[in-house]
C-alpha positions as CSV (number, residue, x, y, z in Angstrom):
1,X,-78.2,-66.4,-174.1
2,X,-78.9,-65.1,-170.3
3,X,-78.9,-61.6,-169.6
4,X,-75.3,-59.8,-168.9
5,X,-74.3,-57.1,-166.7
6,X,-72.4,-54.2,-169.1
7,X,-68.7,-53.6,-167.7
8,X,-66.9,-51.0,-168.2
9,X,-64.6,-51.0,-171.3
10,X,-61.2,-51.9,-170.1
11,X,-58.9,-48.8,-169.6
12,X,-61.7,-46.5,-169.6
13,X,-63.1,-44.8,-166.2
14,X,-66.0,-43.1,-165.6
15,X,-65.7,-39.5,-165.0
16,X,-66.6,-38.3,-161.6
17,X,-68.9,-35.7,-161.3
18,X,-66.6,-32.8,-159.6
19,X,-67.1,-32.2,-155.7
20,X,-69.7,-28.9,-155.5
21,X,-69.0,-26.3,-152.6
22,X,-72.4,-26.0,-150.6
23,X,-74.3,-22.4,-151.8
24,X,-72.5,-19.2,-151.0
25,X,-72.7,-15.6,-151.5
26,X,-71.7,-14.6,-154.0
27,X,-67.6,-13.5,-154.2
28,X,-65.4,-11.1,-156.0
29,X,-62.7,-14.1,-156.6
30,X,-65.3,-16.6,-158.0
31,X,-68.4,-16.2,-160.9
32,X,-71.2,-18.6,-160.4
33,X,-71.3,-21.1,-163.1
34,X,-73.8,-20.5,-164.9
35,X,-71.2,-17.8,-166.2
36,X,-73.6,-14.7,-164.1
37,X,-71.1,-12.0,-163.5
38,X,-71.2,-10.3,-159.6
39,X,-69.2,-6.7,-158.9
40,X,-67.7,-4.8,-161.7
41,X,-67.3,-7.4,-164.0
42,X,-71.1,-7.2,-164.2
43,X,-70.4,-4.0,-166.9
44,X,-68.4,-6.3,-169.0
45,X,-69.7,-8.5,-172.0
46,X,-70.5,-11.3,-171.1
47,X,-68.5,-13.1,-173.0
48,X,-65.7,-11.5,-171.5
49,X,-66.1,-12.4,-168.0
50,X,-64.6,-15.9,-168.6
51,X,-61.7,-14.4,-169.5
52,X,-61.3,-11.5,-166.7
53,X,-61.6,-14.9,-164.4
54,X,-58.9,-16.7,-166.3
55,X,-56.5,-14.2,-165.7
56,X,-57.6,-13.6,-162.1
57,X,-58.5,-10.2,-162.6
58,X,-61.7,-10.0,-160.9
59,X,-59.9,-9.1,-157.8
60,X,-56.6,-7.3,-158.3
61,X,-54.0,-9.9,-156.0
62,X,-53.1,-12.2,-158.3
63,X,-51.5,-8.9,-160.5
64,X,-49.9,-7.6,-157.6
65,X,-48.4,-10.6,-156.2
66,X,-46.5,-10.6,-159.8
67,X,-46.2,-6.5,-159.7
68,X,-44.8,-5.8,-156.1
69,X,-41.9,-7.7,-156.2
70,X,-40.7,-6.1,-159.0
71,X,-40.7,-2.5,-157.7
72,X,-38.8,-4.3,-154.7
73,X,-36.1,-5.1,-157.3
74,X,-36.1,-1.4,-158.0
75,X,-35.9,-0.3,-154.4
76,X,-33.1,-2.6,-153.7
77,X,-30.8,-1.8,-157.0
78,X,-31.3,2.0,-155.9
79,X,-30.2,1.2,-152.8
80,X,-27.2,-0.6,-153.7
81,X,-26.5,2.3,-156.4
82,X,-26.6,4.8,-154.5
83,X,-24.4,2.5,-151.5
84,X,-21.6,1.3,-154.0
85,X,-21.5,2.4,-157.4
86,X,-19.9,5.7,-156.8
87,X,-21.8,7.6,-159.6
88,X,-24.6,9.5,-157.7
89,X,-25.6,12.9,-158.8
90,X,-25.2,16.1,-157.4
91,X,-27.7,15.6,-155.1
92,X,-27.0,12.0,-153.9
93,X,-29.6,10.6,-155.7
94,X,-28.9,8.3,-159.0
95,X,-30.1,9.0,-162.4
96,X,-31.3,5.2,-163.8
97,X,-31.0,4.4,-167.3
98,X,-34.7,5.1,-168.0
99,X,-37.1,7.7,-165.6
100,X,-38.1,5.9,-162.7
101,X,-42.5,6.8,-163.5
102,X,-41.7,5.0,-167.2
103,X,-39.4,2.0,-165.9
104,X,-42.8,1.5,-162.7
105,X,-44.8,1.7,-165.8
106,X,-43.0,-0.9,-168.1
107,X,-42.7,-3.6,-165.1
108,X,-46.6,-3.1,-164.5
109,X,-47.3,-3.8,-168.7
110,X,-45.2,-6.6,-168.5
111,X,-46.5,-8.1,-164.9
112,X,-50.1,-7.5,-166.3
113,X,-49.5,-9.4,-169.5
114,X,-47.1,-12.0,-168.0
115,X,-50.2,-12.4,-165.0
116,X,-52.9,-13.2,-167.6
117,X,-50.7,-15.7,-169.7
118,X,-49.4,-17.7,-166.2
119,X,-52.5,-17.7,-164.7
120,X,-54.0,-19.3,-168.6
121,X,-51.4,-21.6,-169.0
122,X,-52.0,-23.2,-165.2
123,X,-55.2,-23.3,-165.6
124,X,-54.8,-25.0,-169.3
125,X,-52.3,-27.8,-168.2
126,X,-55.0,-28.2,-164.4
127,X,-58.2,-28.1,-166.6
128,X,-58.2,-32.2,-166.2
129,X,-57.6,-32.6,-162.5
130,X,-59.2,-28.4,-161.7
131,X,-62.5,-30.2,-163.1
132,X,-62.6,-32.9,-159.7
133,X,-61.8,-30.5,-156.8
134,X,-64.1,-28.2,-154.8
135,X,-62.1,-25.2,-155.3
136,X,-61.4,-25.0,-158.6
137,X,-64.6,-26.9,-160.6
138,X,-65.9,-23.6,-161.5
139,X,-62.8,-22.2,-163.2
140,X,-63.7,-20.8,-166.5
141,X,-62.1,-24.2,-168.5
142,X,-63.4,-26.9,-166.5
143,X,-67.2,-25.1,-165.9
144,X,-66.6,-25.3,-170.2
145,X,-66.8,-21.3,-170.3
146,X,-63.9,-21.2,-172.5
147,X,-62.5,-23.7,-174.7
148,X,-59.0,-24.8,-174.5
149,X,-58.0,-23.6,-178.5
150,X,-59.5,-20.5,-177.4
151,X,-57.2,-20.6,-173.5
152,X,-54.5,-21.4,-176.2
153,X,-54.3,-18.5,-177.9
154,X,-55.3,-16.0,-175.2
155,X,-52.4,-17.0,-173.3
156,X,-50.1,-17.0,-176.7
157,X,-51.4,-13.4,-177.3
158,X,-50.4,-12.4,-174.0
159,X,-47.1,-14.1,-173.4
160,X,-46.2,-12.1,-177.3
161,X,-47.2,-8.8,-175.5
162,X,-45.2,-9.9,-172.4
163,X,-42.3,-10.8,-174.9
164,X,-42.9,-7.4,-176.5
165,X,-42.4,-5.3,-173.0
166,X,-39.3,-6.6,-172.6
167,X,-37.9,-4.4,-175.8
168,X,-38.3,-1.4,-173.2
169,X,-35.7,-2.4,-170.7
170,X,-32.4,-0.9,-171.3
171,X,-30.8,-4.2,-172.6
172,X,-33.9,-6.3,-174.2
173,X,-31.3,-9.1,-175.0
174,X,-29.9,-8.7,-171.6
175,X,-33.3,-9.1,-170.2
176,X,-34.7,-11.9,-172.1
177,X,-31.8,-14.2,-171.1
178,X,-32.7,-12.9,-167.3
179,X,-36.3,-14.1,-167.9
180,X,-35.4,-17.4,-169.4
181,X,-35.4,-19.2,-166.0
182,X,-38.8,-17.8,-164.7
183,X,-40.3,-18.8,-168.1
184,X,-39.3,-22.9,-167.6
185,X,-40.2,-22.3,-164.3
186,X,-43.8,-20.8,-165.1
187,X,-44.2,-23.3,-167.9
188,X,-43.1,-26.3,-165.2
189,X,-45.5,-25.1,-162.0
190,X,-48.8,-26.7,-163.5
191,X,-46.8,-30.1,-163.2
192,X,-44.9,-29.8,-160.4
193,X,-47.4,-31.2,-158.2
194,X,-47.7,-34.4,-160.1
195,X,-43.6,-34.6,-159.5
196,X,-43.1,-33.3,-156.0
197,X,-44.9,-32.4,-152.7
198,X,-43.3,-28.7,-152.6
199,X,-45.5,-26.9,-155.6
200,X,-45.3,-23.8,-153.6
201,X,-41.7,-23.3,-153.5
202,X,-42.1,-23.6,-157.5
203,X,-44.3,-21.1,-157.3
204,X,-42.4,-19.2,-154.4
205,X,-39.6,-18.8,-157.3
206,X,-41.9,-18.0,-160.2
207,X,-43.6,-14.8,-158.1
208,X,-40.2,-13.7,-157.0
209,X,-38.5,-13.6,-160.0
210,X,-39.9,-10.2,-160.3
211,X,-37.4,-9.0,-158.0
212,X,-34.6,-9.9,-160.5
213,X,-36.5,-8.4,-163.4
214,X,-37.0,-5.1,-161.4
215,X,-33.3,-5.0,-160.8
216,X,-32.6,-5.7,-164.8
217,X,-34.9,-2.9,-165.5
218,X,-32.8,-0.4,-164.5
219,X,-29.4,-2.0,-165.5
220,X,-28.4,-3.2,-162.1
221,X,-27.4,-7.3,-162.3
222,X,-28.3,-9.5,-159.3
223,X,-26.3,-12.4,-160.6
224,X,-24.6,-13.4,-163.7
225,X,-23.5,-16.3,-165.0
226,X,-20.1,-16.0,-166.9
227,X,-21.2,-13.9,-170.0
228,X,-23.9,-15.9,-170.7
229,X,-26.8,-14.4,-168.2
230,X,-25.6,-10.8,-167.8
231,X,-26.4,-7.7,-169.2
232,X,-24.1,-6.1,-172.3
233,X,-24.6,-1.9,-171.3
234,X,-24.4,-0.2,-175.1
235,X,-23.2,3.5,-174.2
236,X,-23.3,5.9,-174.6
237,X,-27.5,5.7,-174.4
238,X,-27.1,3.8,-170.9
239,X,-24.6,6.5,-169.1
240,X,-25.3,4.9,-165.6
241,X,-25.5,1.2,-165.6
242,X,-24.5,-0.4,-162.7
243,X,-24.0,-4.2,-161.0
244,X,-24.0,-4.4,-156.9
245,X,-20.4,-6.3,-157.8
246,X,-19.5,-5.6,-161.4
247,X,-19.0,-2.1,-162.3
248,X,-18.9,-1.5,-166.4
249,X,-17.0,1.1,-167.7
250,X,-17.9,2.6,-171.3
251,X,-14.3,1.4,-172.9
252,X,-14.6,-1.9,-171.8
253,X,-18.6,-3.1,-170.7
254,X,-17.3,-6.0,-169.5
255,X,-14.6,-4.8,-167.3
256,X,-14.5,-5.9,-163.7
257,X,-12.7,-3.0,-162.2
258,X,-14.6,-1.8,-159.1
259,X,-14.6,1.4,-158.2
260,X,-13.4,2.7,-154.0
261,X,-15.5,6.3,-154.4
262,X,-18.7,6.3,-152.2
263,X,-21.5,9.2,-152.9
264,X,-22.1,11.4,-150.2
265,X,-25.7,11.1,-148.8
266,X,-27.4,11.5,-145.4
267,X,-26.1,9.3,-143.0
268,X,-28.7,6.3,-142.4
269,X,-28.9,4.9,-138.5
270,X,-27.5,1.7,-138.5
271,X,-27.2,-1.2,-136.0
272,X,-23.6,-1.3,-134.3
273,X,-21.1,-4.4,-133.7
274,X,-22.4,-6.8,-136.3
275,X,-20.5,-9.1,-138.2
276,X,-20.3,-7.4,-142.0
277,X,-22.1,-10.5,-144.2
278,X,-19.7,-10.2,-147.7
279,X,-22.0,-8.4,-150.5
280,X,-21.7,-11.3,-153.2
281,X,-21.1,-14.7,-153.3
282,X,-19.5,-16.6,-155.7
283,X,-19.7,-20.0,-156.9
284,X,-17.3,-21.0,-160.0
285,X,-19.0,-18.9,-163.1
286,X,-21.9,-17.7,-160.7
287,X,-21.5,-14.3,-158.6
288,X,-24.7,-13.4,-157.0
289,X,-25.3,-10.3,-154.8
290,X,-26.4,-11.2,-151.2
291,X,-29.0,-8.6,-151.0
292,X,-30.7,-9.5,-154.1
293,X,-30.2,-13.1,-153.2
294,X,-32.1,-13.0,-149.6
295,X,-34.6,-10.7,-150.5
296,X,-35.6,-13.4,-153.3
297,X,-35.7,-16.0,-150.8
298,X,-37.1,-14.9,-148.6
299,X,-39.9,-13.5,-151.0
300,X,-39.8,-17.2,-152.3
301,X,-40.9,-18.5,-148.6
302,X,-43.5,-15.3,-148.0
303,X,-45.5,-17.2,-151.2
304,X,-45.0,-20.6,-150.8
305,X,-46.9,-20.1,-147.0
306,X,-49.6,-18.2,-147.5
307,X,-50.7,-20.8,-150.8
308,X,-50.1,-23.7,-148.3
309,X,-53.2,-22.3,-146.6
310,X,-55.1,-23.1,-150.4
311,X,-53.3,-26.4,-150.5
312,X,-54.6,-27.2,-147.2
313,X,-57.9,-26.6,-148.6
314,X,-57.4,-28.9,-151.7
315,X,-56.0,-31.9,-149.5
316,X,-58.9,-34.3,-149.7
317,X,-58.7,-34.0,-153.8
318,X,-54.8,-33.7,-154.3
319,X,-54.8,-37.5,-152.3
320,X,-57.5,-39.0,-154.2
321,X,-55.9,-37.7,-157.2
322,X,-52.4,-38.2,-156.4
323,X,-51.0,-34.8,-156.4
324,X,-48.8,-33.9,-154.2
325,X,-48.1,-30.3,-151.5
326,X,-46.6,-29.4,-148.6
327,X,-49.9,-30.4,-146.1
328,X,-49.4,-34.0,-148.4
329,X,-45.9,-33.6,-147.6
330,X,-46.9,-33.8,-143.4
331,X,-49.7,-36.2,-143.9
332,X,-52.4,-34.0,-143.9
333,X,-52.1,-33.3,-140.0
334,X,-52.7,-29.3,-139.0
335,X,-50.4,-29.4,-136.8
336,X,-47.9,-30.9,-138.9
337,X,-48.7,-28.7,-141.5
338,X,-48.3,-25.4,-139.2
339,X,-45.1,-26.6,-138.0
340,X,-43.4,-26.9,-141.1
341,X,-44.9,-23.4,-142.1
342,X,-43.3,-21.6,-139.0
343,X,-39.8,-23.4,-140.0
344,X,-40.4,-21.6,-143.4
345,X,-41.6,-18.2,-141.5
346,X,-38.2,-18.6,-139.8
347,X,-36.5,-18.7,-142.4
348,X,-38.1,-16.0,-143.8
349,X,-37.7,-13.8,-141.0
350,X,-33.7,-14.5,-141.0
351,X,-33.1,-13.6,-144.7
352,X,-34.8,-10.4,-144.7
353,X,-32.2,-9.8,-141.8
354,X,-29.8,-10.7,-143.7
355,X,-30.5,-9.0,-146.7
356,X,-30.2,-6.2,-144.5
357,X,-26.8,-7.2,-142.5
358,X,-25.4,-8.1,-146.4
359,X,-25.9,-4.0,-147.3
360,X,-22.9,-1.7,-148.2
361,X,-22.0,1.2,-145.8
362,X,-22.8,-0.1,-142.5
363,X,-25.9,-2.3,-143.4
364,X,-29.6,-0.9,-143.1
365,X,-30.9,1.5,-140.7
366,X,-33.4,0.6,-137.6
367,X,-36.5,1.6,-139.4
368,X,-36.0,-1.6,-142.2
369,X,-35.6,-3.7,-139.1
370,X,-38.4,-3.2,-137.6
371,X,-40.5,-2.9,-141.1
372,X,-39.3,-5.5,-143.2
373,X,-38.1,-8.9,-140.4
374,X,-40.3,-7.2,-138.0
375,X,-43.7,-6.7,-139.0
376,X,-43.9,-9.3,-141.8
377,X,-43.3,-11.6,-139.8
378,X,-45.5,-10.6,-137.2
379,X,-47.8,-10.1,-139.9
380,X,-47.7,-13.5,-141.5
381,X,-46.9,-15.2,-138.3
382,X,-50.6,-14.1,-136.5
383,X,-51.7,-15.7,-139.9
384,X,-50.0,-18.9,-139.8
385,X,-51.6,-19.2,-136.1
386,X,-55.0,-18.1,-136.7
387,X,-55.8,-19.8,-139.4
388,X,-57.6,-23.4,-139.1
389,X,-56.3,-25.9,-141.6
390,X,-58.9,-28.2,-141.1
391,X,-61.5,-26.0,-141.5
392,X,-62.6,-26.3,-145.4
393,X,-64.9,-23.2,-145.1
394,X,-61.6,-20.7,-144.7
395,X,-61.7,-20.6,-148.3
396,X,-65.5,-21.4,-149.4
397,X,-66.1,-19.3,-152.5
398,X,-62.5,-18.3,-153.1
399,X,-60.3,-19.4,-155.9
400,X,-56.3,-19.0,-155.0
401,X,-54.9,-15.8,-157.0
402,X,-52.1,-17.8,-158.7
């Protein structure tokens, strides 16, 4: 018999080696990967850098991306407390359920914890397609740092201690059913690029959701849904539980009967001859509050732009691979992609005005205008028109903090 030329077995592909990034200095958001720790993470054992990387930790965004929002959920059930519920204290403040240094410190355990096990189960369920692009080959999983069992369990530990933290809120029941949709959300994200080309408003929602747990930590409800996603106050240990649009009473927790007393505090500036915006909205079984629900949005947009500026980086490997994003979504083109990113910004911009407009008492003062629409948007929008999409080195040596 003549010699043959071997072919491949059919169904099976070879594995392509994954695209390098050229040499770099070393950075605080990326190891090397021959596993060599750089910055503090060069104190650690060694054999727990890989997992300081897993959970982003090496620089301290990916935690506060999670974090922040939540203390927003604070500010803006205080707000509203103090506003509309009519049960401020002597003097005009509002005494929350739990004090305010232990509820900041229970929403940073359970971001911490939740952080770790997001950022492990992404990188569990990406491992296959994570191993093929630039910016992700040397993630701790594909580079072979840390096996998958052994990703497993970390995140599994740290999703129990996430679990755990939520026994501290002032309705753990109450709170678990508001985390439910954040959890299929976070469990979805890894795969919603294989399904859609608008991953980052997946994970717009998962970061924002921290908003609504803020709010849930200290008894305030920014929706609920008929009695089956609401919070059940048990007095008399909860003495000041409130909703923007449902205010309980300690005969009947369920009672819808609003209160017409408003606190007496310092009178805040606020801007004249504007439309009032209703404070809820209701649709059938659903009443959300309009605050809460702009402020999420438009929290929900801030995220899903700046991580088009990492998708923008990833577009040569999410086409070859078939994965889809927002700079997929307009063909690759900067311009395109930049386009579509001010539409979002504009958005943005309108609901934090909104969320201001849709405040009790006369809406918000000057001073959130100018902060919050203002100079976030200033702020993101000198980013959105500085940056170069096309430029692959923006992001040399950096790994996205979600």
């Amino acid at each position: 018999m003549g010699a043959t030329t071997a072919r491949p077995r059919r169904g099976h592909r070879s594995k392509p080696e994954p695209e390098r990034a050229p040499a770099a200095g070393p950075s605080p958001s990326v190891q090397s990967s021959n596993g060599r720790a750089t910055g503090w993470t060069s104190h650690l054992p060694p054999s727990w850098v890989p997992y300081v990387e897993l959970a982003r930790l090496t620089m301290p965004a990916a935690l506060f991306l999670i974090y922040l929002p939540t203390l927003f959920g604070v500010v803006l059930a205080a707000v509203l407390a103090r506003r509309g519920s009519g049960s401020g204290n002597a003097d005009g403040g509002f005494d929350f359920p739990n004090p305010w240094w232990y509820t900041c410190l229970l929403l940073f355990v359970a971001s911490f914890f939740f952080s770790n096990a997001a950022h492990a189960w992404n990188d569990l369920i990406d491992a296959p397609f994570d191993a093929l692009v630039s910016r992700t080959a040397r993630r701790p999983i594909p580079r072979g740092a840390i096996s998958r069992p052994a990703a497993v369990a970390f995140a599994a530990a740290n999703a129990t201690i996430t679990g755990a933290a939520l026994l501290g809120f002032p309705d753990p029941a109450g709170a678990f059913r508001y985390a439910l949709p954040n959890i299929i959300a976070t469990i979805y994200y890894p795969y919603a690029k294989r399904h859609t080309n608008l991953p980052q408003l997946v994970l717009g929602f998962c970061l924002a959701w921290g908003i609504v747990m803020g709010a849930v930590a200290v008894g305030c409800e920014p929706f609920a849904l008929s009695n089956t996603i609401r919070l059940h106050p048990r007095p008399p240990n909860l003495p000041h539980v409130f909703s923007p649009h449902l205010h309980h009473t300690h005969d009947h927790p369920l009672s819808t009967t609003t209160t017409t007393t408003t606190p007496t505090f310092p009178s805040i500036p606020s801007i004249p001859s504007i439309p009032s915006i209703p404070t809820t909205l209701t649709l059938g079984p659903l009443t959300l509050s309009t605050p809460f629900l702009t402020l999420f949005t438009a929290s929900a947009l801030w995220s899903a732009i700046y991580d088009t500026i990492y998708a923008a980086d990833d577009l040569a490997g999410d086409t070859r691979l078939g994965l889809g994003s927002l700079v997929v979504l307009c063909g690759g083109h900067p311009g395109r992609t930049k386009t579509a990113m001010g539409g979002l910004l504009v958005l943005f911009a309108g609901c934090l005005v909104l969320c201001g407009l849709s405040l009790p008492v006369g809406g918000a003062g000057w001073g959130f205008y100018v902060l919050a629409p203002g100079g976030c948007t200033v702020s993101l929008g000198v980013m959105v028109a500085r940056v170069d999409l096309g430029d692959a080195r923006i992001l040399q040596g950096t790994d996205c903090p979600v």
